[in-house]
MDTraj code that builds the backbone (N, CA, C; nanometers):
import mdtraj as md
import numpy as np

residues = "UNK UNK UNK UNK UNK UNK UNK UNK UNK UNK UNK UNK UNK UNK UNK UNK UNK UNK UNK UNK UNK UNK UNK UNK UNK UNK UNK UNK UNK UNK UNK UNK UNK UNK UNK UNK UNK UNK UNK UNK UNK UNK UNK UNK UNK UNK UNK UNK UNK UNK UNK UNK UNK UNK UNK UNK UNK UNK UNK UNK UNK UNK UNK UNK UNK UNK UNK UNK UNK UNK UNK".split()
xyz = np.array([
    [-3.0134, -2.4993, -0.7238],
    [-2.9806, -2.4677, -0.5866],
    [-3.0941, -2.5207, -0.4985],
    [-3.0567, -2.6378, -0.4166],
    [-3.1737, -2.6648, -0.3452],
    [-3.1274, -2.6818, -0.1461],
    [-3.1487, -2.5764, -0.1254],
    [-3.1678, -2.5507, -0.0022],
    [-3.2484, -2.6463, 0.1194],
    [-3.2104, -2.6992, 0.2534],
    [-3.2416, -2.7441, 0.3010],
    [-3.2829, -2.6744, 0.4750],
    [-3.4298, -2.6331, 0.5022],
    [-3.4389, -2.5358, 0.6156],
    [-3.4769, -2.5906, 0.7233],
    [-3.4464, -2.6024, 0.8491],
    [-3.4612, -2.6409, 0.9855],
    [-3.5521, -2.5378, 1.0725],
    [-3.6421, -2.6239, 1.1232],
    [-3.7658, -2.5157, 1.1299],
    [-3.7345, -2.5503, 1.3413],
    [-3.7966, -2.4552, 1.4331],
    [-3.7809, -2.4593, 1.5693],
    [-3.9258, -2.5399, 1.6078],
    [-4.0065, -2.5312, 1.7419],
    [-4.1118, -2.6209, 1.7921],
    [-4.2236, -2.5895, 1.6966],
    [-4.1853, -2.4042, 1.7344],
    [-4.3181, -2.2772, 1.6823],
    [-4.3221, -2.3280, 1.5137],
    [-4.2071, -2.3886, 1.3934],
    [-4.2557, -2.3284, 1.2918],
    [-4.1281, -2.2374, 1.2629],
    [-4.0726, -2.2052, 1.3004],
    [-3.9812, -2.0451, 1.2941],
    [-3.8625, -2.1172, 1.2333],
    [-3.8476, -2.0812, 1.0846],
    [-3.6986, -2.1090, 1.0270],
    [-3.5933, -2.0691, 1.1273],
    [-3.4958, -2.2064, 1.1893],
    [-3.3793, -2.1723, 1.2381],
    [-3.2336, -2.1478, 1.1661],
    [-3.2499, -2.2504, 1.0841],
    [-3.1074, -2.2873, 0.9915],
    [-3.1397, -2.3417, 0.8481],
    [-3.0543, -2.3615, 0.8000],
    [-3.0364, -2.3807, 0.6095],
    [-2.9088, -2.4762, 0.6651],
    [-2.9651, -2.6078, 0.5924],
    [-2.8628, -2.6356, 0.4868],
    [-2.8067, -2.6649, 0.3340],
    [-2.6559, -2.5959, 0.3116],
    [-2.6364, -2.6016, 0.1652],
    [-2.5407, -2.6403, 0.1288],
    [-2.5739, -2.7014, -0.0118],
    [-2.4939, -2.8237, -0.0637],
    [-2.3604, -2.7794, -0.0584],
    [-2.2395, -2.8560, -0.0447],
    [-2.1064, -2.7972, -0.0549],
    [-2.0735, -2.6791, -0.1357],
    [-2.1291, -2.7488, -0.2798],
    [-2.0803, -2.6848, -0.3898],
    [-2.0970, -2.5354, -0.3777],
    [-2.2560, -2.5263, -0.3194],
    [-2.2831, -2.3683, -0.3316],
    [-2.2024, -2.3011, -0.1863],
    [-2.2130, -2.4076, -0.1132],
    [-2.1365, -2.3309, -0.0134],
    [-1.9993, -2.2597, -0.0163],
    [-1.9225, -2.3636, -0.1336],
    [-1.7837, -2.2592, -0.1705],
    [-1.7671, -2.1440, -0.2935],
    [-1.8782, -2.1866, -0.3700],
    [-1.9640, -2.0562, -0.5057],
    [-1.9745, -1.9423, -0.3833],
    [-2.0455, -1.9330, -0.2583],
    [-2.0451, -1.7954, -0.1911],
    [-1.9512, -1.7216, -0.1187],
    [-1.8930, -1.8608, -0.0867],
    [-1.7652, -1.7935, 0.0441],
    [-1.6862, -1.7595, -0.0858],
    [-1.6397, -1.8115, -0.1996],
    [-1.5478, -1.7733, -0.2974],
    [-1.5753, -1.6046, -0.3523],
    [-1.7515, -1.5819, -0.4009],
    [-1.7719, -1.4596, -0.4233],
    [-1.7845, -1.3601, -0.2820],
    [-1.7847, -1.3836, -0.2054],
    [-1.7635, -1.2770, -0.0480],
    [-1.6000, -1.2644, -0.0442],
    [-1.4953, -1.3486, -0.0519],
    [-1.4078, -1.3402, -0.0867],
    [-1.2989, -1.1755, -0.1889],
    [-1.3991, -1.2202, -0.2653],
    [-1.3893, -1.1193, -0.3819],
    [-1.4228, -0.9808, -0.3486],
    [-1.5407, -1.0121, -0.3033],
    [-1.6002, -0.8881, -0.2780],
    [-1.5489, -0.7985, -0.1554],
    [-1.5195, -0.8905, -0.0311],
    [-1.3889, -0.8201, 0.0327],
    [-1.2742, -0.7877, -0.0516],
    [-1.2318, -0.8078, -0.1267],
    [-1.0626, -0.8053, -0.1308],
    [-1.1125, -0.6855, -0.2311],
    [-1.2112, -0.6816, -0.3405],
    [-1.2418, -0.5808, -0.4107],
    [-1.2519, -0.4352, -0.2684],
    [-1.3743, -0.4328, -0.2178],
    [-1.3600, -0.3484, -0.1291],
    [-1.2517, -0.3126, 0.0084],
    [-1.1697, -0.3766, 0.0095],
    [-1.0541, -0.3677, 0.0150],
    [-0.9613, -0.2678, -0.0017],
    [-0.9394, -0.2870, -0.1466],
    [-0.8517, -0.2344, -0.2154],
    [-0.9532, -0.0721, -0.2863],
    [-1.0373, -0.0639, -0.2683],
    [-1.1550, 0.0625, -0.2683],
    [-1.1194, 0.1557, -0.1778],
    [-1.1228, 0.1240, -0.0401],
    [-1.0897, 0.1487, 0.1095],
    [-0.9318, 0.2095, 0.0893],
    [-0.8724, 0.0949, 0.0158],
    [-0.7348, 0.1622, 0.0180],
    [-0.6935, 0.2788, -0.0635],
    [-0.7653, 0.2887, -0.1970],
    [-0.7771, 0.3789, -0.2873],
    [-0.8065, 0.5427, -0.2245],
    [-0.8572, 0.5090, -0.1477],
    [-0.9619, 0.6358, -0.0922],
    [-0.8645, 0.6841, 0.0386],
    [-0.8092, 0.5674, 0.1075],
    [-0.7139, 0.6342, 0.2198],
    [-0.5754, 0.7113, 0.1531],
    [-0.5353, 0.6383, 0.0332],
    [-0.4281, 0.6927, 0.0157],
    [-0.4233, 0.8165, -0.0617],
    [-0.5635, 0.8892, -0.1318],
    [-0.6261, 1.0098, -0.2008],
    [-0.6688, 1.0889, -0.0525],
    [-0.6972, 1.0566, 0.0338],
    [-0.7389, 1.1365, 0.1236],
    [-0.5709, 1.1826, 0.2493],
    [-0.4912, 1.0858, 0.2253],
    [-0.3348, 1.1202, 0.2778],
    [-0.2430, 1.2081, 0.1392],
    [-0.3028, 1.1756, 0.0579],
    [-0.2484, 1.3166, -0.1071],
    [-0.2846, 1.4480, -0.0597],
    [-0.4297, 1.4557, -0.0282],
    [-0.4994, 1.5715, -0.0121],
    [-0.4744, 1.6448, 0.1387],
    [-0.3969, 1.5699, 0.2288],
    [-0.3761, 1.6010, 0.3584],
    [-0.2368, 1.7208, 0.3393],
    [-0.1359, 1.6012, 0.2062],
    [-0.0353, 1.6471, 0.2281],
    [0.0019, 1.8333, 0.1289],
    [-0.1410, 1.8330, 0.0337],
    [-0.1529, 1.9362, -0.0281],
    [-0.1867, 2.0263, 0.0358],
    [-0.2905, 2.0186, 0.1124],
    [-0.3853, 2.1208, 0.2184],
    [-0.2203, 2.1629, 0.2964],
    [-0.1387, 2.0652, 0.3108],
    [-0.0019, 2.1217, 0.3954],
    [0.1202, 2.1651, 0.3334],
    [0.1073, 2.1729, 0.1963],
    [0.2310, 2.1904, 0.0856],
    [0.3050, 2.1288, 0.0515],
    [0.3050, 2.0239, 0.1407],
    [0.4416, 1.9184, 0.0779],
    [0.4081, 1.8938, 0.0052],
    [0.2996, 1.8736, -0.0646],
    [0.2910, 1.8364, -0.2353],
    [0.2265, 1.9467, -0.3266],
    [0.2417, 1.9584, -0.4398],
    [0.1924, 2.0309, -0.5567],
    [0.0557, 1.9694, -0.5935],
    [-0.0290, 2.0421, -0.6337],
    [-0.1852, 1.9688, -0.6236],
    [-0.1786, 1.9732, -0.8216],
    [-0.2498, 1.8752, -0.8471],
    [-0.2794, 1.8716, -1.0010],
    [-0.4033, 1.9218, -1.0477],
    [-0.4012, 1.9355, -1.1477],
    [-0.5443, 1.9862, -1.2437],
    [-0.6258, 1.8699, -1.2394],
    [-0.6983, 1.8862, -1.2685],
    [-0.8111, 1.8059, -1.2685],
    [-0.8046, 1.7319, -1.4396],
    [-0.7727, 1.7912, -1.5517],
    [-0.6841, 1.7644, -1.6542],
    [-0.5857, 1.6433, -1.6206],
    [-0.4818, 1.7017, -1.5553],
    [-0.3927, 1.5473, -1.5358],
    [-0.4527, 1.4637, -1.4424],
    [-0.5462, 1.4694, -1.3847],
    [-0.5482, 1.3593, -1.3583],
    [-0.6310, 1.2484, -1.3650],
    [-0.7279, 1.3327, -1.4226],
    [-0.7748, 1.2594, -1.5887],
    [-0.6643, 1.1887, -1.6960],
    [-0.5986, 1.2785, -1.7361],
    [-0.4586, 1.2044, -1.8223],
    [-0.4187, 1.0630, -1.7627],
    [-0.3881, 1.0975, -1.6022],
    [-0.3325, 0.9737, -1.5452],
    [-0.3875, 0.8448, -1.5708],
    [-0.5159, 0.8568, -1.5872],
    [-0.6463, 0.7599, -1.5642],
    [-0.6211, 0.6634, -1.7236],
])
top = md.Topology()
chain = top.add_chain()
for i, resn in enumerate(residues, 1):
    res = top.add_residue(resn, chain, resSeq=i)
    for name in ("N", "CA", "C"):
        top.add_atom(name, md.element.get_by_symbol(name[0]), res)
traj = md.Trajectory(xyz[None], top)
C-alpha cells in the first residue's frame, strides 16, 4: 500500500492519494460494513416493536428458554 500525501504552503498534510486498487478494497469493505450494520439496526428495531407490542398484549412474551431454542 503506497500512499501518496499533498502537503499545503505551512507543511500541513492536505490530501492522499490512493492507488485504484486500494481505493475499491475500502469503499468495497465500508460497503459491508454498512449493510452489516444495517441489518443490526434492523434487528434491534424490529425486537424493540416485539417488546412494544408485549408491554401492550397483542403479543404473548416468550421465555427466555425459547428463545434461545429459536437461535
Amino acid at each position: 500500500m503506497s500512499f501518496q500525501y499533498t502537503y499545503d504552503a505551512k507543511g500541513k498534510p492536505v490530501g492522499v492519494f490512493v492507488p485504484i486498487n486500494e481505493w475499491e478494497r475500502i469503499t468495497s469493505e465500508l460497503k459491508k460494513t454498512k449493510s452489516g450494520k444495517a441489518a443490526v439496526l434492523n434487528s434491534i428495531k424490529k425486537g424493540m416493536k416485539q417488546v412494544e407490542q408485549i408491554e401492550k398484549g397483542k403479543v404473548k412474551a416468550i421465555s427466555l428458554k425459547q428463545l434461545l431454542d429459536e437461535l
